[in-house]
C-alpha positions in Angstrom: 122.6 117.4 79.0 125.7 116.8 80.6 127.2 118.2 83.7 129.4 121.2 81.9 126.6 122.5 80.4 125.0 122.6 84.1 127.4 124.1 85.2 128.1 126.4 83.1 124.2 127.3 83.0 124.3 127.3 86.9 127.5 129.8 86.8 125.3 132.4 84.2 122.0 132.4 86.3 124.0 132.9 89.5 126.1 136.3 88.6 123.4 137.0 86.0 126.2 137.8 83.5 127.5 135.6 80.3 130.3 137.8 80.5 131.7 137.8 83.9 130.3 134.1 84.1 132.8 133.3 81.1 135.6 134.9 83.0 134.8 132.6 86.3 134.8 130.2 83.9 137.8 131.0 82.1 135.9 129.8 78.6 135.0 132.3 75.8 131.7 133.7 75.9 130.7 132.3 72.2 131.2 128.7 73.6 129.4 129.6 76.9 126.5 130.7 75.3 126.8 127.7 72.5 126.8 125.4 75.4 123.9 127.0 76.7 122.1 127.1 73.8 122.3 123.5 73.3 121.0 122.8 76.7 117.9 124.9 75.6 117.5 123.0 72.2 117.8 119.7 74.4 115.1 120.7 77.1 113.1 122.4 74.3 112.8 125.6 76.9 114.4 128.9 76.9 116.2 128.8 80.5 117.9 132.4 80.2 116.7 135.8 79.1 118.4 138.8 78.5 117.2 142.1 79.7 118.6 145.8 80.7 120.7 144.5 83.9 121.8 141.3 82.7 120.1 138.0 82.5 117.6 136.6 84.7 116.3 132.6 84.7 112.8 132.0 83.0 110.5 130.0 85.3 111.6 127.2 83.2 115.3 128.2 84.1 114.7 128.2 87.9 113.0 125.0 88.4 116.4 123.7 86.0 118.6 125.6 88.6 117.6 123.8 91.7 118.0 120.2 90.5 121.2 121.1 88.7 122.7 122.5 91.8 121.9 119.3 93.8 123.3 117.2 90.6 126.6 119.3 90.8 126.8 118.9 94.7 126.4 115.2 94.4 129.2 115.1 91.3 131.3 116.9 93.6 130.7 114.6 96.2 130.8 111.3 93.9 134.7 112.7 92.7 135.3 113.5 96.7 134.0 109.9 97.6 136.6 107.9 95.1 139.3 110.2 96.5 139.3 109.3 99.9 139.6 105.7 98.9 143.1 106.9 98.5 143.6 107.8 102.3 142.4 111.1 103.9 139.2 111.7 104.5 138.3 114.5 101.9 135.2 116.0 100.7 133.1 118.6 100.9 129.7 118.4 103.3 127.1 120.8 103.5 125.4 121.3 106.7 121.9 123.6 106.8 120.5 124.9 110.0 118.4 127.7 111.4 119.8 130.9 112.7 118.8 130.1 115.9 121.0 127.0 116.0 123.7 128.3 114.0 124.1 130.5 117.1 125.6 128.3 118.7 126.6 125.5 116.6 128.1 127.1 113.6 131.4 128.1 114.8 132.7 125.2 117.4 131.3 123.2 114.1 133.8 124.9 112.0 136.9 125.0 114.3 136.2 121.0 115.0 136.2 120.7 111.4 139.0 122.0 110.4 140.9 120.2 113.6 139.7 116.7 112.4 139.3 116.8 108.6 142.0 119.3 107.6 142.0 118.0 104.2 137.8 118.4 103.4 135.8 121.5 103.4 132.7 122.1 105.2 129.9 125.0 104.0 127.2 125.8 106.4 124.1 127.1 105.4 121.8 129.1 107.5 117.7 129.1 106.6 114.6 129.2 108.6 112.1 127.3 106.5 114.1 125.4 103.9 116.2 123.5 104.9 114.1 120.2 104.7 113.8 121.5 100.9 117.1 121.6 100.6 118.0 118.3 101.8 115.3 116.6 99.7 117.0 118.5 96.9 120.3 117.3 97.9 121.7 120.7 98.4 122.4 120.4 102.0 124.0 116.6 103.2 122.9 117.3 106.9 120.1 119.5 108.7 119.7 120.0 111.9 116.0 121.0 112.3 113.7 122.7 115.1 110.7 120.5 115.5 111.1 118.5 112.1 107.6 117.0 111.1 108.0 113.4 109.7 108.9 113.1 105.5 108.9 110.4 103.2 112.8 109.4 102.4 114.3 111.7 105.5 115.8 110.2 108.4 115.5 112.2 112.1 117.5 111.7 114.9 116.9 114.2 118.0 119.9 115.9 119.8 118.5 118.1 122.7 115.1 119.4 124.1 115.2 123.0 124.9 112.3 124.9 127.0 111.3 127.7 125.4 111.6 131.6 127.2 109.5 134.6 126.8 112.5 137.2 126.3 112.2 140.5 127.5 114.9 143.3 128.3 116.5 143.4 131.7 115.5 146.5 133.8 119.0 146.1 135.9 121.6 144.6 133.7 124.4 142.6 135.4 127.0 140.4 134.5 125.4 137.1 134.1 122.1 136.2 132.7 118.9 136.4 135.6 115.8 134.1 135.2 112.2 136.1 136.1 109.1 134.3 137.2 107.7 131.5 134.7 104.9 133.2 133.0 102.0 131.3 131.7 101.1 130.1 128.1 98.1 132.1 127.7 98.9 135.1 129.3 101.5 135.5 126.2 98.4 137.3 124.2 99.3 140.4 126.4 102.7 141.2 125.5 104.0 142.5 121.8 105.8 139.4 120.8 108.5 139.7 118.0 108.4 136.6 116.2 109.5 134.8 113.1 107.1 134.4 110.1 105.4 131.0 109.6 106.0 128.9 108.4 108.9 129.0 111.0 109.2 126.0 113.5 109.0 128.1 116.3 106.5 130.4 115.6 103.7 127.3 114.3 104.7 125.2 117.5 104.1 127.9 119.5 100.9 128.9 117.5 99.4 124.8 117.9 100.3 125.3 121.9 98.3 128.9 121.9 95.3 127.7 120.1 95.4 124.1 122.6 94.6 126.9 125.0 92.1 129.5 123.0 94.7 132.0 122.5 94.9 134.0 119.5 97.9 136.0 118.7 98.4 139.4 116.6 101.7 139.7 115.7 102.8 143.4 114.6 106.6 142.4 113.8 108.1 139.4 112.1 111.7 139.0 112.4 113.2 136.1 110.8 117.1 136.8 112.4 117.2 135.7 116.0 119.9 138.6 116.1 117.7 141.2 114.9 114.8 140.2 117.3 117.2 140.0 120.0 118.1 143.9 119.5 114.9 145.0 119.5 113.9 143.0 122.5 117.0 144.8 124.3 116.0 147.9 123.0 112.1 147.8 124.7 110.1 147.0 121.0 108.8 144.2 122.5 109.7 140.0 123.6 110.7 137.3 122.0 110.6 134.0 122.2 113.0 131.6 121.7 115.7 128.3 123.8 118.4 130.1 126.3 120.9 128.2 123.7 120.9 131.9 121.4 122.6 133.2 124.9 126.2 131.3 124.1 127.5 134.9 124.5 127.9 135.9 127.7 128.5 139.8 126.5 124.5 139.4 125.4 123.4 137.7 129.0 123.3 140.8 131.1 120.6 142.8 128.8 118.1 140.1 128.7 115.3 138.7 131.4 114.4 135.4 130.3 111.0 134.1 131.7 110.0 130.5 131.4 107.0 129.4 129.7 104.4 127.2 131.6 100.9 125.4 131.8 102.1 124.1 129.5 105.5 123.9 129.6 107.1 124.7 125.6 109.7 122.4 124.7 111.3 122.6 121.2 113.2 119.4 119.6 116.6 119.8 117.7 116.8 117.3 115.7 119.6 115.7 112.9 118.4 115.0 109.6 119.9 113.0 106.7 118.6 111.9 103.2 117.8 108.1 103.4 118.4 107.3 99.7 121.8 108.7 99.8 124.9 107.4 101.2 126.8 109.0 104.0 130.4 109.3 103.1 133.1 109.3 106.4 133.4 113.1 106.5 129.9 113.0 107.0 129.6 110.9 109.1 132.1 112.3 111.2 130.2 115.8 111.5 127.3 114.1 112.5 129.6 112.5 115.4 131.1 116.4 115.9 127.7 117.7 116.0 126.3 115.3 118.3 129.3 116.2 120.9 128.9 119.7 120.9 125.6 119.6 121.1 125.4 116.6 124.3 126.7 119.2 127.1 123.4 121.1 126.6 121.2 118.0 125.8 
């Protein structure tokens, strides 16, 4: 196989089309599909099939589509490596982090970018529960993770501790964000709790910490979007809990009563994680550096 035939396979599966993928393209659809073909003779598989709305990947095809995705990124970034041999730093570096994170991080990331590497692009991917996947797969160059559990070839490096909060709405909303009484660990079993799905870093560190205690939780409602938990909390469904860094907007601090959590005290680790077989090129190294600043003034 070589890398126009992954691409061109990675192109089909992705808009589900040969013909609009020929047009991205800008090939003719008998060559796309000869290409393609060829790939399937090679792998002795059939990667694609046709069907009523389009074409779909066989299971075959979708395990092919996730390594050939991390083979493109890291051809991309081979060609984007020997280029800035020539001067510039440019490149491309993905960076994959929660929702909860991205609130605050994602766009002071983006403008920093832009400010020191104008010349490189950066793509930000948001995901609850794979973005350790995705930088085993070499998808995303850097993750910044909530509680990372230790993995064979990935490298951690923490960047804040933040207590958690048992979110609730405010009865009297004003114009800057009120803390209520700390409320204890175990006494969370008598609220309705609106929390992400497992396996959510969150949600199992919270579960270990309940269960330390005997505490068993029913959870009616998982919400995987901080933002979507967050306007049913202000609405009365219920509380959430989550770090006072998804409160960077100070429109949003008025409507919520945060309480802290105690006996035991929850604290949740961000941490920074890179691939340890792969090297780190100067952009990347610089948004680690970019990260790690705006992240210190809430470390």
């Amino acid at each position: 196989m070589d890398l126009k035939q992954l691409e061109y396979f990675v192109r089909v599966a992705e808009v589900g089309s040969f013909t609009r993928a020929a047009t991205l393209l800008t090939v003719t659809q008998p060559s796309l599909s000869r290409q393609i073909r060829l790939l399937e003779v090679e792998l002795r598989q059939t990667l694609l099939l046709r069907n009523g709305r389009g074409v779909q990947p066989t299971e075959a095809g979708s395990v092919l589509l996730k390594h050939a995705r991390g083979l493109l990124l890291q051809a991309d970034r081979a060609r984007q490596d020997v280029k800035e041999l020539r001067g510039a730093a440019v490149g491309r570096v993905v960076v994959g982090m929660p929702s909860s994170v991205g609130r605050f991080l994602s766009t002071p990331l983006a403008f920093a970018f832009q400010a020191t590497f104008p010349r490189a692009r950066l793509s930000i991917l948001e995901g609850q529960t794979y973005i350790m996947e995705w930088l085993s797969m070499g998808r995303v160059d850097i993750g910044v993770l909530i509680n990372p559990q230790p993995l064979p070839g990935i490298e951690t490096t923490p960047l804040m501790k933040e207590p958690l909060y048992l979110i609730g709405a405010s009865k009297s909303p004003g114009a800057h964000l009120r803390i209520g009484r700390p409320v204890a660990l175990k006494d969370l079993a008598g609220f309705n709790l609106l929390l992400p799905s497992r396996p959510h870093a969150i949600r199992m560190y919270l579960e270990a910490q309940l269960a330390q205690v005997g505490v068993t939780l029913e959870i009616p409602w998982e919400l995987d979007a901080f933002s979507t938990i967050l306007d049913l909390v202000r609405k009365g469904f219920g509380h959430g809990v989550m770090p006072l860094s998804v409160f960077r907007d100070d429109e949003l601090k008025g409507h919520y009563l945060p309480r802290r959590i105690v006996k035991p005290e929850l604290v949740s680790t961000v941490a920074i994680a890179t691939h340890t077989t792969r090297p780190l090129s100067p952009v990347m190294l610089g948004v680690i550096e970019l990260i790690k600043t705006i992240v210190g003034p809430q470390a």
